[in-house]
C-alpha positions as CSV (number, residue, x, y, z in Angstrom):
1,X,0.0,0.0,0.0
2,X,0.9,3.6,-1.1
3,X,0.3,6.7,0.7
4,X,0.1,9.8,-2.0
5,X,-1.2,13.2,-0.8
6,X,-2.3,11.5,2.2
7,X,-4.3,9.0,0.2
8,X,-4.3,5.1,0.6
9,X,-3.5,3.3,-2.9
10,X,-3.5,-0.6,-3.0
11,X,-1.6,-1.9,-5.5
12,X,-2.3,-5.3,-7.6
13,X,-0.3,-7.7,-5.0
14,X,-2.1,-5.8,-2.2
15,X,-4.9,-6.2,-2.8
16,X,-4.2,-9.8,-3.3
17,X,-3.4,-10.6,-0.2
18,X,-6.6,-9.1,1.2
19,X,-8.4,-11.7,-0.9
20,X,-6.7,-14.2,0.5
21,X,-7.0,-12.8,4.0
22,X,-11.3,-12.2,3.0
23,X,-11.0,-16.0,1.9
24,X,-9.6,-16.9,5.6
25,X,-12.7,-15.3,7.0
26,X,-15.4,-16.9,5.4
27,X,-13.8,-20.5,6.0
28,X,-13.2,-19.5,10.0
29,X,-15.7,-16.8,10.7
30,X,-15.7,-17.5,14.2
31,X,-13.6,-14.4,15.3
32,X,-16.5,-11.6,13.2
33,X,-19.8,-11.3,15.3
34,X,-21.5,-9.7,12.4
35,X,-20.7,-12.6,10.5
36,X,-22.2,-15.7,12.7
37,X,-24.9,-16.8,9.6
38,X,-22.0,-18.5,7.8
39,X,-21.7,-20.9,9.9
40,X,-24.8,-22.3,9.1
41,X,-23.6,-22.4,5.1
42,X,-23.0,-25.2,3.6
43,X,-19.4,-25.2,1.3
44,X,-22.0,-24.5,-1.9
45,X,-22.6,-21.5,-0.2
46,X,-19.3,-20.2,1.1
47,X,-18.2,-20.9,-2.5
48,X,-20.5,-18.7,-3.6
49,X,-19.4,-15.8,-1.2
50,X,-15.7,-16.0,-2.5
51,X,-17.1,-16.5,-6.1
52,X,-18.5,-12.8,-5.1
53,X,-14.9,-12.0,-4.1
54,X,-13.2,-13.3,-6.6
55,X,-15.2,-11.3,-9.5
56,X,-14.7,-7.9,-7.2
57,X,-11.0,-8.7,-7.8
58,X,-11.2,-9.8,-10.9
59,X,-12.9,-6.0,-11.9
60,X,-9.8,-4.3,-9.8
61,X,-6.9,-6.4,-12.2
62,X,-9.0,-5.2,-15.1
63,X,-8.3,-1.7,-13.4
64,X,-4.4,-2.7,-13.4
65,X,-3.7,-3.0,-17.4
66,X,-4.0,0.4,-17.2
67,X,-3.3,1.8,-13.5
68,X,-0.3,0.6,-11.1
69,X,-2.6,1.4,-7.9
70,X,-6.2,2.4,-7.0
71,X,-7.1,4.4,-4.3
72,X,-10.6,3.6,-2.5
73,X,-12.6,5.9,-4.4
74,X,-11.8,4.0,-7.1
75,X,-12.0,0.5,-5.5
76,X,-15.9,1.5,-4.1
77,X,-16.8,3.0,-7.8
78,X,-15.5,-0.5,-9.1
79,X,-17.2,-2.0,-6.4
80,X,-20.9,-0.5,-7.4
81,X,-20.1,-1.9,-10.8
82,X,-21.0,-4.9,-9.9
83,X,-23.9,-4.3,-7.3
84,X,-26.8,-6.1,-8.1
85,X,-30.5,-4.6,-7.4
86,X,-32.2,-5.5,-4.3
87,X,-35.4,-6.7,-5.5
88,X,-32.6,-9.8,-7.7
89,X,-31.4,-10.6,-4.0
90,X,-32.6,-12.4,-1.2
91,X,-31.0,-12.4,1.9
92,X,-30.5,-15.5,4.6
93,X,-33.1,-15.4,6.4
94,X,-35.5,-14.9,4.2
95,X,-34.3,-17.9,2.0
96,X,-34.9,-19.9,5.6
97,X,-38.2,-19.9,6.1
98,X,-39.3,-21.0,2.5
99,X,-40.4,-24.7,2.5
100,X,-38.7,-26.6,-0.6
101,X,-41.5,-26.5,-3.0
102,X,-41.5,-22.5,-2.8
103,X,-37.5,-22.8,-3.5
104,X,-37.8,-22.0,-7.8
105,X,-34.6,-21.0,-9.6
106,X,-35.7,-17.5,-9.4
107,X,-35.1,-17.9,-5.6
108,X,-32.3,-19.5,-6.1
109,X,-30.7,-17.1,-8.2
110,X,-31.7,-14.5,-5.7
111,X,-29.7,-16.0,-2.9
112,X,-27.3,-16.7,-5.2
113,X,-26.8,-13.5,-5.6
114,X,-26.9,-12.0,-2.4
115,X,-24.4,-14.4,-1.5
116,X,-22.4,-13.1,-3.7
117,X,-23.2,-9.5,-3.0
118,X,-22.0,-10.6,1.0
119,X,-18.7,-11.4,-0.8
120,X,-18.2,-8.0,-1.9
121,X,-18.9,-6.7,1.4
122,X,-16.6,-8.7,3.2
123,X,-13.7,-8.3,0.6
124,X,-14.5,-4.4,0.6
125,X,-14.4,-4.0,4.2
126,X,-11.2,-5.8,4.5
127,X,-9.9,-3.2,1.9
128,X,-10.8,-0.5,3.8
129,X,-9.6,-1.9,7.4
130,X,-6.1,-2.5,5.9
């Protein structure tokens, strides 16, 4: 990381390492409060969440053909790139309390994708604790 006119720029490999550090938390998420409904995922699930990560890091090395760092106004505009509309998303606990023959691919496409969305979150949060 890069400090320029008192601004925080992450480059490619640092970045990196805060996927890798995002990954950690979503297999052991024991030690983030916020965090406790992954333990009730199953490993389709948590695959999804870093699937969600690995597409927001995916859109920052797109960034790097061109840039050598990105500074976090730039990481959250990339970020809202790939935000996906709240009515295409259903969250946890909602997806709970339907009984199997309610569960259509629409709803699972919605979970899907606020699983994903939960893998931006994490990832960008990371970013902007580091």
């Amino acid at each position: 990381m890069k400090l320029l006119n008192g601004k925080k720029y992450f480059t490619k490999s640092d970045l990196s390492d805060i996927l890798l550090l995002s990954k950690e938390i979503v297999k052991n998420p024991y030690s983030h409060n916020k965090l406790d409904f992954i333990h009730a995922l199953d490993s389709d699930e948590k695959t999804c969440i870093i699937f969600g990560m690995d597409a927001l890091f995916n859109t920052f090395s797109w960034e790097f053909t061109t840039e050598s760092a990105l500074n976090l106004s730039k990481i959250d505009y990339l970020t809202k790139t790939l935000d996906i509309p709240s009515t295409e998303k259903m969250d946890f606990d909602s997806y709970q309390l339907l009984s199997p023959p309610a569960i259509t691919s629409k709803v699972l496409k919605q979970y899907e994708n606020w699983l994903k969305s939960v893998g931006h979150k994490i990832f960008l949060n990371e970013v902007k604790k580091s």
